[in-house]
C-alpha positions as CSV (number, residue, x, y, z in Angstrom):
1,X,99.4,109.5,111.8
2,X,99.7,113.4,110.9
3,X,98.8,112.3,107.0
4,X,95.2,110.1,108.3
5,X,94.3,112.8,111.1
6,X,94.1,115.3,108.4
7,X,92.7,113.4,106.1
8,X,89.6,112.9,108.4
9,X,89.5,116.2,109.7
10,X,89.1,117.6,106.4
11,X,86.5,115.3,105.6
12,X,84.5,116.5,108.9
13,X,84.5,119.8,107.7
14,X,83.1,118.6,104.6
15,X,80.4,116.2,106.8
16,X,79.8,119.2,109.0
17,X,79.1,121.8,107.0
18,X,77.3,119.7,103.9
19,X,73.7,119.9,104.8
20,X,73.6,123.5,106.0
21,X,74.9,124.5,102.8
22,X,72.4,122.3,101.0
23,X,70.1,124.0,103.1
24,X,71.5,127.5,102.3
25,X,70.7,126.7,98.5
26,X,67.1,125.5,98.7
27,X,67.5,122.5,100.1
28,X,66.8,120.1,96.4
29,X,68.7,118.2,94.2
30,X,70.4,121.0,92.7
31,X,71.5,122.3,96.1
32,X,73.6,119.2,96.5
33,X,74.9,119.1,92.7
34,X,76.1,122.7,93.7
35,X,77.5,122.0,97.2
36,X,79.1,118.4,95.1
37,X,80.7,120.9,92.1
38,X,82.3,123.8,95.5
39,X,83.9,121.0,97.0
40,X,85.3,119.6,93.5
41,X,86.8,122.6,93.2
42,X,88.4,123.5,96.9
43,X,89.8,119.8,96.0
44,X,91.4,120.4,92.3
45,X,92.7,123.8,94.3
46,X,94.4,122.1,96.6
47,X,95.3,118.8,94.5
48,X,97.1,121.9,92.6
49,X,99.2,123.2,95.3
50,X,100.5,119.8,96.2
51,X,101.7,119.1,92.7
52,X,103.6,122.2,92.5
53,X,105.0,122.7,95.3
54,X,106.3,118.9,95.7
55,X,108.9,117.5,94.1
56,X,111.0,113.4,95.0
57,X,113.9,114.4,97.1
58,X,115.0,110.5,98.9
59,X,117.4,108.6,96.3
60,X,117.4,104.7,97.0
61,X,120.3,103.9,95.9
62,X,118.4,100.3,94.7
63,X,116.1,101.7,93.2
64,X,118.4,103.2,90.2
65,X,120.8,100.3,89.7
66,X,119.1,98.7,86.4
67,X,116.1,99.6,84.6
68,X,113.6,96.2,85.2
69,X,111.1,95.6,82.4
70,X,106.9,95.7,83.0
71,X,106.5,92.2,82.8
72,X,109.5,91.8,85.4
73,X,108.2,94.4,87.5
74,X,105.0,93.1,87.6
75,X,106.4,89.5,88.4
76,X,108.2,90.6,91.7
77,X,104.7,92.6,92.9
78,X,102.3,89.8,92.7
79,X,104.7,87.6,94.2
80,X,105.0,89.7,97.0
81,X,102.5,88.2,99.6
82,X,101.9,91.3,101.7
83,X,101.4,93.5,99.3
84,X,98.5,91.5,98.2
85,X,97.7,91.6,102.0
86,X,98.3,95.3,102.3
87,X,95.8,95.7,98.7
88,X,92.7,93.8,100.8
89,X,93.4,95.9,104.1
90,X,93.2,99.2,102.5
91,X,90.3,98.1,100.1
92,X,88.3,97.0,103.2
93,X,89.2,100.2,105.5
94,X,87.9,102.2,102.6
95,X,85.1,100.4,101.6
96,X,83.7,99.7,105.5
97,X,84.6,103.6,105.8
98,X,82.3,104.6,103.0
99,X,80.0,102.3,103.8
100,X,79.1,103.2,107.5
101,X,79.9,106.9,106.2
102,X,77.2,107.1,103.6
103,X,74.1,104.8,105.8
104,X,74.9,106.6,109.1
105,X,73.5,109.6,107.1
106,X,70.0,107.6,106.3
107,X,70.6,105.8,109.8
108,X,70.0,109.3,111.5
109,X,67.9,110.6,109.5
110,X,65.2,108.0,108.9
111,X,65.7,105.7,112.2
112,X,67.0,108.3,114.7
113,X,64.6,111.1,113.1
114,X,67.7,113.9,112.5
115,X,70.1,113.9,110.3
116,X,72.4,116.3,112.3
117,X,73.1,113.8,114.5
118,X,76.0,112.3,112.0
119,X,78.2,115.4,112.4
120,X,79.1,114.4,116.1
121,X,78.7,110.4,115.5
122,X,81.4,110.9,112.8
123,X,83.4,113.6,114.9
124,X,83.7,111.1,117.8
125,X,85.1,108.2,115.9
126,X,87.5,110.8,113.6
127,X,89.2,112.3,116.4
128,X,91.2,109.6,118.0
129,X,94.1,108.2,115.4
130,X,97.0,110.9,116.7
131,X,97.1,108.7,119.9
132,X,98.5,105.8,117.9
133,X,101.7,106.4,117.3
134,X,102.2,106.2,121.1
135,X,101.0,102.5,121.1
136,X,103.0,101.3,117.7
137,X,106.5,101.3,119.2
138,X,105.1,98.7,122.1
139,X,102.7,96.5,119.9
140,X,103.5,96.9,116.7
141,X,101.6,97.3,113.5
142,X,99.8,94.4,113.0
143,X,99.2,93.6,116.7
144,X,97.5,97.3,117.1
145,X,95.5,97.0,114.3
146,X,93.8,93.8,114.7
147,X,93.2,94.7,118.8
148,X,91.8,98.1,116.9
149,X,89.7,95.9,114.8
150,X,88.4,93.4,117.2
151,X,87.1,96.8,119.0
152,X,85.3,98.1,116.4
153,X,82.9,94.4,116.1
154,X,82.7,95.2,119.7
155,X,81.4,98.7,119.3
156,X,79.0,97.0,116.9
157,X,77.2,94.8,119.5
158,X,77.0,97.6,121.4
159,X,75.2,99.6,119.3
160,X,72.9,96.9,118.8
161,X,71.9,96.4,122.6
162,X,69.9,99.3,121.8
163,X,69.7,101.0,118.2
164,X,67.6,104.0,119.0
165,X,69.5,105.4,121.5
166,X,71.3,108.4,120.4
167,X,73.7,108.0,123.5
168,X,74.4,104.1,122.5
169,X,74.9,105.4,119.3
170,X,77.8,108.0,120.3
171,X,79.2,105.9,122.4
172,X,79.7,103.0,119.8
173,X,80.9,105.3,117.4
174,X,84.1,106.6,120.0
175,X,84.7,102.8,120.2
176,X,84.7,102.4,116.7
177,X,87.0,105.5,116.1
178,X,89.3,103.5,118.8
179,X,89.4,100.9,116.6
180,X,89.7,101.6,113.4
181,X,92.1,104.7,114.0
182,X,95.2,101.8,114.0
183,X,94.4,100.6,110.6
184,X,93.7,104.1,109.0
185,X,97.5,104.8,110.8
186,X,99.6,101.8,109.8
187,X,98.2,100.4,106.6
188,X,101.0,103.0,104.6
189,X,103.6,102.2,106.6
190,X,102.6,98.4,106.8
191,X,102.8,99.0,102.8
192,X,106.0,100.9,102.9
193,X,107.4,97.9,105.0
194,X,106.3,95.7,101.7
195,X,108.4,97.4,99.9
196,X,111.9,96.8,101.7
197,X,110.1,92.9,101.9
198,X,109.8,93.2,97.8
199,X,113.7,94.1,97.6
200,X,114.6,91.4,99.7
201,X,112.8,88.9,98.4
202,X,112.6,89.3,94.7
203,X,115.9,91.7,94.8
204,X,113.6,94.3,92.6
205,X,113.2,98.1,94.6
206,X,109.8,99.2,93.6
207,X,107.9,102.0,95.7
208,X,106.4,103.4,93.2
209,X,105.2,100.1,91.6
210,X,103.6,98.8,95.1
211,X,102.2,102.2,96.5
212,X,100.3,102.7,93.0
213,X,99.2,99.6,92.8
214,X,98.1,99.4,96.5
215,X,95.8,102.1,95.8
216,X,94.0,100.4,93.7
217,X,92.3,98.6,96.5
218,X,90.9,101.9,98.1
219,X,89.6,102.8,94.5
220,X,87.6,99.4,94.3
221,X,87.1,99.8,97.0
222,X,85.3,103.1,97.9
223,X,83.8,102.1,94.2
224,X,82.1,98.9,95.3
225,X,80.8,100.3,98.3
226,X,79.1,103.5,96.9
227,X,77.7,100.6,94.3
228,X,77.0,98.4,96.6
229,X,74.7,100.7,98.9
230,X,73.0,102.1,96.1
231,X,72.2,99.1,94.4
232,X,70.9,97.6,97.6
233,X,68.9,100.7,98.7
234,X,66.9,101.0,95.2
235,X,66.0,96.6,95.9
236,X,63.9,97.7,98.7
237,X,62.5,100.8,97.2
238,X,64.2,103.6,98.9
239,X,62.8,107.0,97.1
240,X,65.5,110.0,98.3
241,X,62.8,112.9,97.4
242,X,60.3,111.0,100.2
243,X,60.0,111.7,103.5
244,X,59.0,108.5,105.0
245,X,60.1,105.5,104.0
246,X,58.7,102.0,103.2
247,X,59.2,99.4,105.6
248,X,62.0,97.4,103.8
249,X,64.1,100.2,103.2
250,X,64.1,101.4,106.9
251,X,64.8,98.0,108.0
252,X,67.6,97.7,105.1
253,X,69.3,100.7,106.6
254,X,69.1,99.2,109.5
255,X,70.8,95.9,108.6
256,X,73.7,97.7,106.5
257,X,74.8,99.9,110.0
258,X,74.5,97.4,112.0
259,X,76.1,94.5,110.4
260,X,78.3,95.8,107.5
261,X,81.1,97.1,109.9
262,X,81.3,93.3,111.6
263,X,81.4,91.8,108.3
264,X,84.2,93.5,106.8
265,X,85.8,93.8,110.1
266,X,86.2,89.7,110.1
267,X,87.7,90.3,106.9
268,X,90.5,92.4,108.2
269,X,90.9,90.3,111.0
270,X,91.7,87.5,108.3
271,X,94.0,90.0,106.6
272,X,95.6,90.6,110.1
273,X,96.5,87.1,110.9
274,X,97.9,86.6,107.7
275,X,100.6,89.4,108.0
276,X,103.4,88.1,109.6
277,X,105.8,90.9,108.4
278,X,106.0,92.6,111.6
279,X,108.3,89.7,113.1
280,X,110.2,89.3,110.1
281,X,111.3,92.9,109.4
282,X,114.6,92.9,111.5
283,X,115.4,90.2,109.2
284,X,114.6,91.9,106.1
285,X,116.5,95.2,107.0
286,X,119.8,93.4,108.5
């Protein structure tokens, strides 16, 4: 919960303070190719200091019994079910994150008229994950989640009752943080879990195998999205250099805040239902 409270903190620094420094450099293109280049290199900085200063001190005994071949290896992951499931949940959380990330920008800037408004929208659905390890202990992983989930279609329809209120807006946004602060909590510990499920099923320890390959649903998936919204946004003409909009493009941004969240939020809910792991984990570890 420490690891995903960071993680979105540092990222509402990087919300916060990316269009005044846009505006601090003339406010064009080349302002935000600048900002884009600082933040690349704060980021290989830091990426730096990790590697160096981190080195594999847990020994599982399991994992260093036999050396298991690639095609082996590769056999036990894909026929570990909830590592498939945990691949779809973090693919989804990343791509309905950068998703509502990227259009709440145009959302406040084109429909609410001010594109500072994002700052606090994201700030009050960032700020709430620390609270769920307090709740995991009582419900459990998947349980929490999927309650966490149900909120944020919830926080949808509420934003809906009335899209132009900035107050609605906030509001649905602290809902949605509620909501999705359980998945961004428990989907690497829900992975961790389909480790010790790996090794008891398949009798092959691989951590590093299903944590590397679990990734690759939050690189598809951030991937897609950031496609996704692009290609969607240039269908209806959307010109970024314009100050007003066309029609179809303001009522595409529109759609995409409104509905994208519920529609990948059914999907996790599908995810959810399928991960039964939770109930069989005693048995796994005994």
């Amino acid at each position: 919960a420490i690891r995903i409270f960071c993680g979105p903190m540092g990222k509402m620094v990087v919300t916060v303070s990316t269009i005044p420094l846009v505006q601090a450099f003339g406010n064009t293109q080349q302002s935000w190719i600048i900002v884009s280049i600082i933040f690349a290199v704060i980021a290989l900085v830091l990426l730096l200091v990790c590697f160096f200063n981190i080195e594999e001190r847990v020994v599982i005994e399991a994992a260093k019994t036999e050396k298991v071949s690639v095609g082996r290896s590769l056999k036990a992951l894909f026929s570990n079910q909830y590592w498939a499931i945990c691949l779809g949940l973090w693919g989804f959380m990343v791509m309905m994150s950068t998703v509502t990330g990227t259009i709440e920008t145009y959302y406040c800037k084109y429909i609410l008229g001010n594109e500072a408004l994002y700052s606090p929208i994201y700030a009050a659905q960032s700020i709430v994950v620390l609270i769920v390890p307090q709740f995991l202990l009582r419900f459990g992983k998947r349980n929490l989640t999927l309650a966490g989930i149900l909120l944020v279609i919830v926080a949808q329809f509420v934003w809906m009752s009335n899209p132009m209120s900035v107050t609605v807006a906030m509001v649905s946004a602290v809902l949605r943080g509620i909501g999705v602060a359980p998945l961004w909590a428990c989907v690497f510990p829900m992975i961790a879990d389909c480790a010790e499920f790996g090794q008891w099923k398949t009798h092959v320890r691989q951590d590093g195998m299903i944590f590397s390959a679990a990734s690759v649903g939050s690189k598809l998936g951030g991937g897609l999205a950031s496609a996704g919204i692009g290609l969607l946004m240039d269908s209806v003409g959307y010109d970024g250099l314009a100050a007003v909009q066309n029609a179809d493009a303001m009522a595409m941004i529109k759609a995409i805040c409104m509905y994208a969240p519920i529609i990948f939020s059914v999907i996790i809910v599908i995810l959810c239902l399928l991960y039964k792991l939770d109930k069989l984990y005693p048995q796994v570890i005994a």
